[in-house]
C-alpha positions in Angstrom: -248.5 122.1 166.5 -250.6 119.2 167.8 -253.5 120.7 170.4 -257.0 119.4 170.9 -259.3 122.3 169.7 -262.7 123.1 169.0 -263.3 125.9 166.4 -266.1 127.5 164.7 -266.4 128.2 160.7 -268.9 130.7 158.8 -268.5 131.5 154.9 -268.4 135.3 153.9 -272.0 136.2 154.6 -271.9 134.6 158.3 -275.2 132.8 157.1 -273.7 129.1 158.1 -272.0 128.2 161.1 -270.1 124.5 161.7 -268.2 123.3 164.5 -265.9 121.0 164.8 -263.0 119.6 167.3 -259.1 118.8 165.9 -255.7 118.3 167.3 -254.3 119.9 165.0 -256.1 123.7 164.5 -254.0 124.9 161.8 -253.6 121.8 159.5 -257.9 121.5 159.7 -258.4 125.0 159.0 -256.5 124.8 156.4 -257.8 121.8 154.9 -261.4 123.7 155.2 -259.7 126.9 153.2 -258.5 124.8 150.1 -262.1 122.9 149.8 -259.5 119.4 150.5 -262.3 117.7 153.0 -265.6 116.9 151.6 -269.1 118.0 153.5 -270.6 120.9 154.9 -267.9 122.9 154.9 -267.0 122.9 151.1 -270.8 122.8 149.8 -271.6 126.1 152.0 -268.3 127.8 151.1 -267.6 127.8 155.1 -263.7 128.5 155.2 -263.9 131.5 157.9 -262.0 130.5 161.3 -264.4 132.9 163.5 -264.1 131.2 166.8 -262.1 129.0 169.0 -261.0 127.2 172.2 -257.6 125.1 172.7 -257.3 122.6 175.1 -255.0 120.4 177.1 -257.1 117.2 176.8 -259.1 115.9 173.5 -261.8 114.2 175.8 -262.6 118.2 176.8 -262.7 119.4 173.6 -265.0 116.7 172.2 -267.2 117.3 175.2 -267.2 120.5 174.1 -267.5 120.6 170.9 -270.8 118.1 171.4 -272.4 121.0 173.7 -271.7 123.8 171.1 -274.2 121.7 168.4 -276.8 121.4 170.6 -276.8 125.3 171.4 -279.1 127.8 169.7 -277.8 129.5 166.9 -278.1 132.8 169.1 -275.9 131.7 171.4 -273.4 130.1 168.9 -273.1 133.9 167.6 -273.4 135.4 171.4 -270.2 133.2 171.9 -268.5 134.4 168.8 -269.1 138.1 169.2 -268.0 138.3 172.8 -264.4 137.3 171.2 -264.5 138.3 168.0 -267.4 141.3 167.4 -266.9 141.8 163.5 -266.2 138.0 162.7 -263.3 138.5 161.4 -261.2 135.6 159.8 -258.8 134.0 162.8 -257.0 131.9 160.9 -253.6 134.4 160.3 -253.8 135.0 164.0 -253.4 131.2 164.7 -250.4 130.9 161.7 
């Protein structure tokens, strides 16, 4: 299902955090799980879906998702915990 998203990734520890935007939430995380896309992501092991936000227009997400990596790392994981306190893995919630 196509929808412009922004989402948030840790590895097991919680030690990394990456954020990116997508139109297609599933298909990316996925991508990130099986190590297919090359970067951040597969280097620090970050395949955890612990946060994110759909939206009706990509230009919003983007927007978004360009705030987000400009905030402190506090309030990245303020943000996270208010949703999802034990950052848990998402990703079966959003299959």
């Amino acid at each position: 299902m196509k929808q412009p998203a922004i989402y948030i990734l840790s590895n097991k520890s919680n030690s990394v955090l990456y954020i990116g935007v997508t139109s297609n939430l599933v298909q990316r995380v996925f991508e990130h799980k099986n190590k297919m896309l090359e970067g951040f992501t597969k280097k620090y092991n970050a395949t955890k879906l612990v946060y994110f936000e759909q939206y009706e227009d990509m230009y919003d997400a983007i927007l978004r998702e360009k705030r987000l990596k400009q905030w402190k790392r506090a309030w990245k994981e303020n943000l996270i915990n208010e949703s999802n306190p034990n950052w848990i893995d998402l990703y079966d919630d959003i299959t």
